[in-house]
C-alpha positions as a Markdown table, in Angstrom:
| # | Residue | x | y | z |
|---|---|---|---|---|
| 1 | Unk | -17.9 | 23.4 | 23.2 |
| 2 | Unk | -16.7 | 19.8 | 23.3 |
| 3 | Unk | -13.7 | 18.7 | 25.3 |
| 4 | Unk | -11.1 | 17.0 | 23.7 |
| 5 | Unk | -8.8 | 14.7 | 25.4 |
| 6 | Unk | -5.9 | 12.9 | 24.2 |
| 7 | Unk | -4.7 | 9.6 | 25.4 |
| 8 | Unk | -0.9 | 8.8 | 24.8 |
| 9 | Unk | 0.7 | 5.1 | 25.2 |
| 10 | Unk | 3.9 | 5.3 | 27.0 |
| 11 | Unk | 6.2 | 2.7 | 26.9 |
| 12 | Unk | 8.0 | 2.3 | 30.1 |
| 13 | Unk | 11.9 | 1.8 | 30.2 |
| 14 | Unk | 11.7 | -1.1 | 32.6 |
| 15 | Unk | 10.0 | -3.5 | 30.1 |
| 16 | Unk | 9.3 | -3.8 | 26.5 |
| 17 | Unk | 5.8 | -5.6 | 27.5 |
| 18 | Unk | 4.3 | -3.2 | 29.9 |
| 19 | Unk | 2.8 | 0.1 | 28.9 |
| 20 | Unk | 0.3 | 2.9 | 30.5 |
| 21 | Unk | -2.2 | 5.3 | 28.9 |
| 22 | Unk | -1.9 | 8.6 | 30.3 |
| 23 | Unk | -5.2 | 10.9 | 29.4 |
| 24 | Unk | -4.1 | 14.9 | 28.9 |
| 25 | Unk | -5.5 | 18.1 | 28.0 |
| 26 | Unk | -4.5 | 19.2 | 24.4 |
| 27 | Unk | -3.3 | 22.4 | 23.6 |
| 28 | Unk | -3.2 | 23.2 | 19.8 |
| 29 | Unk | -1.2 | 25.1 | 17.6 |
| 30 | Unk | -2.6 | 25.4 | 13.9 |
| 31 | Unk | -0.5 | 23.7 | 11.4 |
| 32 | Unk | 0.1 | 23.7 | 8.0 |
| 33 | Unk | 1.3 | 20.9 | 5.1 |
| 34 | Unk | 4.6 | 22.5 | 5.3 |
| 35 | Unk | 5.3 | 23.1 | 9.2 |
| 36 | Unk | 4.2 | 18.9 | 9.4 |
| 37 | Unk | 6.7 | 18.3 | 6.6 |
| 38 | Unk | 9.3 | 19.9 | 8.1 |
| 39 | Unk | 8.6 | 18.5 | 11.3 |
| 40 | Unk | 9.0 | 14.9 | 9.6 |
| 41 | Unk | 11.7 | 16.1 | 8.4 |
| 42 | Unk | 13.9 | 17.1 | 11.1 |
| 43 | Unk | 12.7 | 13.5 | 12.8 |
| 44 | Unk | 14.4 | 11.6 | 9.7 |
| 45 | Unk | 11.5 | 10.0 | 8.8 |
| 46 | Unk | 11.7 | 8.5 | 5.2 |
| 47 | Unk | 8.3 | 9.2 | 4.1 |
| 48 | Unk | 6.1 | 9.2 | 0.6 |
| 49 | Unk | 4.2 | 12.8 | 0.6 |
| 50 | Unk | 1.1 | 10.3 | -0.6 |
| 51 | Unk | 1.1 | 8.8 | 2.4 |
| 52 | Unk | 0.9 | 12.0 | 4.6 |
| 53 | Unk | -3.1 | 12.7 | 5.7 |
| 54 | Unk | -4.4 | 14.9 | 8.1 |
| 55 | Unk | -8.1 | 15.7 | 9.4 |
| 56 | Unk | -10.3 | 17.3 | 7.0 |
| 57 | Unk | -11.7 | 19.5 | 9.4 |
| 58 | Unk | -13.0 | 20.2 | 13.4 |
| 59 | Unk | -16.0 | 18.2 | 12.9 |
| 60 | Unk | -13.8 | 14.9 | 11.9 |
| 61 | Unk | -11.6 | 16.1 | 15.0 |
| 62 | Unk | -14.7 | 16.0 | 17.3 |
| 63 | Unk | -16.0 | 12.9 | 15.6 |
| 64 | Unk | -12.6 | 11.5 | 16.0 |
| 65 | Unk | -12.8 | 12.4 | 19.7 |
| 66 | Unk | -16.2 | 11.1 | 20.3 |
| 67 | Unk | -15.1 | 7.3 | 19.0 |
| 68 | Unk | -11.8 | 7.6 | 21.0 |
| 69 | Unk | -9.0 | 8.0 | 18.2 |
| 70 | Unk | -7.9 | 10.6 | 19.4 |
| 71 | Unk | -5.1 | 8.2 | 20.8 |
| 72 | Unk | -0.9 | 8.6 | 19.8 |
| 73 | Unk | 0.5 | 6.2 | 19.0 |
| 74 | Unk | -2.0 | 4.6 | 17.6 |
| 75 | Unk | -2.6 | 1.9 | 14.7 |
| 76 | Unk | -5.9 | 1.5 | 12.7 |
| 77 | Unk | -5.8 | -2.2 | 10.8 |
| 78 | Unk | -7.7 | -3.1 | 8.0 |
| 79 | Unk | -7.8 | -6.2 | 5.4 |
| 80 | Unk | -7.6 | -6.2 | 1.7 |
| 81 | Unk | -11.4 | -5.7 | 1.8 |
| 82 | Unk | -10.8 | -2.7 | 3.4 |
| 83 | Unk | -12.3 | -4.1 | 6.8 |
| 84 | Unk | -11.1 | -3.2 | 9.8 |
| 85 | Unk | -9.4 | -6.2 | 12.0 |
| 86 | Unk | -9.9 | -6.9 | 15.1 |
| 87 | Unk | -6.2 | -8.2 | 16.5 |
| 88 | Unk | -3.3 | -6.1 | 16.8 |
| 89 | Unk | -0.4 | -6.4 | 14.9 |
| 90 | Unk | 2.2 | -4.1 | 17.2 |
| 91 | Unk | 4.9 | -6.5 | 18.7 |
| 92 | Unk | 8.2 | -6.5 | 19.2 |
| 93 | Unk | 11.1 | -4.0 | 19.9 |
| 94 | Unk | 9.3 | -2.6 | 22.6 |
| 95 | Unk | 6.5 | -1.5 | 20.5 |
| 96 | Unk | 8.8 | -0.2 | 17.6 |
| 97 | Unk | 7.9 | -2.5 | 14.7 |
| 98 | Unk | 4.6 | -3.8 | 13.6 |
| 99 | Unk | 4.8 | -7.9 | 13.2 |
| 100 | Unk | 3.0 | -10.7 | 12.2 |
| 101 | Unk | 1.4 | -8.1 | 9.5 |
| 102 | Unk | 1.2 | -11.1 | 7.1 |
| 103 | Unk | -1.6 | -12.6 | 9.1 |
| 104 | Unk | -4.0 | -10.3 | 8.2 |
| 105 | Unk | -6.2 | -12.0 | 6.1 |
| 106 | Unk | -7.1 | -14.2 | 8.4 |
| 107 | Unk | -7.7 | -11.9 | 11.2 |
| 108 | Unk | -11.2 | -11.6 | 12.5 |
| 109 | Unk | -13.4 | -8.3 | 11.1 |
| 110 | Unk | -15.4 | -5.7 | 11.8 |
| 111 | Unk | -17.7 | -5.7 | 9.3 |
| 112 | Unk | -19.0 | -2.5 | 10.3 |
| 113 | Unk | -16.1 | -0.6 | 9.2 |
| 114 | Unk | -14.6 | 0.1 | 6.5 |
| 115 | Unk | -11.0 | 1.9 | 5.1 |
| 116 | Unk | -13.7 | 4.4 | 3.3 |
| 117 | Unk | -15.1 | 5.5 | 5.9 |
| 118 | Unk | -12.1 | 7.0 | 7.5 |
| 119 | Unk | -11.1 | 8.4 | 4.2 |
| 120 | Unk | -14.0 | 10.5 | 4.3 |
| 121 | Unk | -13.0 | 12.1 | 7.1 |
| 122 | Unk | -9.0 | 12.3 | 6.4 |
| 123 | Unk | -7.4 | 14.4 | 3.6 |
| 124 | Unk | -4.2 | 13.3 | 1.7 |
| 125 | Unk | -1.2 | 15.8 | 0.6 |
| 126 | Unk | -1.3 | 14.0 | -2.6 |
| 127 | Unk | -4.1 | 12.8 | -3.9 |
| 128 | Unk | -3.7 | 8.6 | -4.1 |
| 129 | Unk | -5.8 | 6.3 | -5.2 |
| 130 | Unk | -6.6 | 3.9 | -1.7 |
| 131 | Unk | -8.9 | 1.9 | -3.0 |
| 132 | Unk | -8.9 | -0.6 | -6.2 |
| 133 | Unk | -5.3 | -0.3 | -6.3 |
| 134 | Unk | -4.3 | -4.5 | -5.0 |
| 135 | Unk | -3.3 | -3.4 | -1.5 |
| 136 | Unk | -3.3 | -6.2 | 0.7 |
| 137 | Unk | -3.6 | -3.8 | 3.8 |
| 138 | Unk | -3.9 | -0.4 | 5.2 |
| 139 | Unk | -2.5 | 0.9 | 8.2 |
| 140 | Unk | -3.3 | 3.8 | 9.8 |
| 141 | Unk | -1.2 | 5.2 | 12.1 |
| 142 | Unk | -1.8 | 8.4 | 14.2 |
| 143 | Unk | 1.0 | 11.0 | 15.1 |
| 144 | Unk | 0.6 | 14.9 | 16.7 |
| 145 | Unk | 3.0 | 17.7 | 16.8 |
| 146 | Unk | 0.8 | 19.1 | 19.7 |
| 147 | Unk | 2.5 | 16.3 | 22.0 |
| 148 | Unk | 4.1 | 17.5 | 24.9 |
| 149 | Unk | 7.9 | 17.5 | 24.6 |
| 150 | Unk | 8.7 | 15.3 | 27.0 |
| 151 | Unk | 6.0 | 12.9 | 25.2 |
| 152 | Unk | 8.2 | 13.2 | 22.3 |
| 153 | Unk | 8.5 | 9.1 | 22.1 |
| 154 | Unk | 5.2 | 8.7 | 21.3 |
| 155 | Unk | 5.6 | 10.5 | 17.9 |
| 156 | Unk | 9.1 | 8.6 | 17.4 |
| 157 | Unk | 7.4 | 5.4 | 17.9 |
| 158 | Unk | 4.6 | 6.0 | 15.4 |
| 159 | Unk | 7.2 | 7.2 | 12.4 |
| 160 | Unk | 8.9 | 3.6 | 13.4 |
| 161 | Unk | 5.6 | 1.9 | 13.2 |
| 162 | Unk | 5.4 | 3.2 | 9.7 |
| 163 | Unk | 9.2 | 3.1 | 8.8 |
| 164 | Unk | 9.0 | -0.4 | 9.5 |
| 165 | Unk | 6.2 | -1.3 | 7.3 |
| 166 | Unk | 7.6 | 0.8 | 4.8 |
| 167 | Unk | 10.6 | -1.6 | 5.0 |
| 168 | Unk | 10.2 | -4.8 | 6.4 |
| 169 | Unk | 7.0 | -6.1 | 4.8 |
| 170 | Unk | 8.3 | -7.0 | 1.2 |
| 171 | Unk | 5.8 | -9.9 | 0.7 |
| 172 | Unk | 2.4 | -7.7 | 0.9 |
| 173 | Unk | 1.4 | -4.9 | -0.7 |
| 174 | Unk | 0.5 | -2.4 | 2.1 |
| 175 | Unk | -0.6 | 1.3 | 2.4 |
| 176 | Unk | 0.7 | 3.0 | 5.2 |
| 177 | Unk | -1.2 | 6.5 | 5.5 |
| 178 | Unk | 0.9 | 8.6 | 8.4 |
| 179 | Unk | -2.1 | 10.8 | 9.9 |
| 180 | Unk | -1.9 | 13.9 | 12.0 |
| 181 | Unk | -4.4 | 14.7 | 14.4 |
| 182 | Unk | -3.1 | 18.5 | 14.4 |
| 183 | Unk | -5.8 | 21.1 | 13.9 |
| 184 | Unk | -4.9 | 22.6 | 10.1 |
| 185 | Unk | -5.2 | 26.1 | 9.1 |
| 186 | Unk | -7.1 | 25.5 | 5.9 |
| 187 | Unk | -9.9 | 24.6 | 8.3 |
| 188 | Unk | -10.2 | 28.6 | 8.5 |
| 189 | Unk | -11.9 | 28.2 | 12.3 |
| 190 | Unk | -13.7 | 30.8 | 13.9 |
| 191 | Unk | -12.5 | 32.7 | 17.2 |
| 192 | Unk | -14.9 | 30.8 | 19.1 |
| 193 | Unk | -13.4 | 27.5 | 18.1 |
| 194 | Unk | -10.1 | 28.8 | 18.5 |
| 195 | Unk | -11.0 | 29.2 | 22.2 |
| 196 | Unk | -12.4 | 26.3 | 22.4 |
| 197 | Unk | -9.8 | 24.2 | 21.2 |
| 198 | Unk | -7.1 | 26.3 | 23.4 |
| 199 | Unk | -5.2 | 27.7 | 20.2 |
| 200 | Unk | -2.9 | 30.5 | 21.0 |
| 201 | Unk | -0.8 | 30.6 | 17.7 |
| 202 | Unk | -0.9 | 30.1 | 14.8 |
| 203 | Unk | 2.0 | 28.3 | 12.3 |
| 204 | Unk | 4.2 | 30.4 | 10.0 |
């Protein structure tokens, strides 16, 4: 079975403009659309239920794994195309906004990836409409209740990252999808890929 492994950006206290990637082992717990709510919820993040995604299933978490997005916190760009861009928009606050957002358009692309082909692999807790609706950007951004406690910041800083899109960008149109890398019980896994994946419990 694969080995999944999940790097987490820590910001250090000392400095706003330093921070470390730390690679750990991940130990899952299966969740469901209501333990992640809740879990948003007792964070205080103000969120839209349309813009709450997770996996589809273990294969998009392997894939996932495989291209190295397995990552928290973690933000995915892409242009009004639906491109992917190449700079990074996280700045200041000690990485707990997202700036200069507005410069998207002109940021350099990847041509070779599109906002679609993540979709394929992500489902939503309502069903939006991504594309065709005007958006001048998307923004993913990557959060895990199967972070270590004392990792806890990492998840804080991703609902600001999305807060602060949410609230600060009044002059562009964005959609801001929230997307848990948590394994999800609809994915009804064997007991062989519960053991593989380290799962011990499952969610109520």
């Amino acid at each position: 079975m694969k080995k999944i492994t999940l790097l987490i950006c820590v910001f250090t206290l000392v400095s706003c403009t330093i921070t470390r990637t730390r690679s750990t082992n991940i130990k899952f717990n299966v969740q469901t659309d209501t333990t992640l709510l809740q879990l948003l919820d007792q964070n205080n993040v103000s969120y839209a239920k349309e813009d709450i995604a997770t996996l589809k299933d273990i294969t998009a978490l392997y894939k996932f794994s495989d291209e190295d997005k397995i990552s928290i916190p973690e933000a995915y760009f892409f242009n009004k195309d639906g491109y992917r861009v190449r700079d990074n928009f996280k700045g200041t606050s000690c990485g707990q906004v997202i700036t200069n957002i507005d410069k998207i358009k002109d940021a350099p692309t990847d041509k070779k990836e599109l906002i679609t082909d993540w979709i394929k692999d992500i489902n939503f807790m309502s069903d939006p409409e991504i594309v065709n609706e005007g958006y001048d950007a998307y923004v993913i951004i990557s959060w895990g209740v199967f972070l270590d406690k004392d990792l806890h910041a990492a998840n804080e800083t991703a609902f600001k990252w999305y807060e602060s899109l949410k609230k600060d960008n009044k002059s562009l149109k964005i959609k801001a999808i929230l997307l848990n890398l948590d394994v999800q019980d609809r994915w009804n896994l064997t007991e062989a890929q519960k053991v593989s994946l380290g799962i011990k419990n499952e969610a109520k």
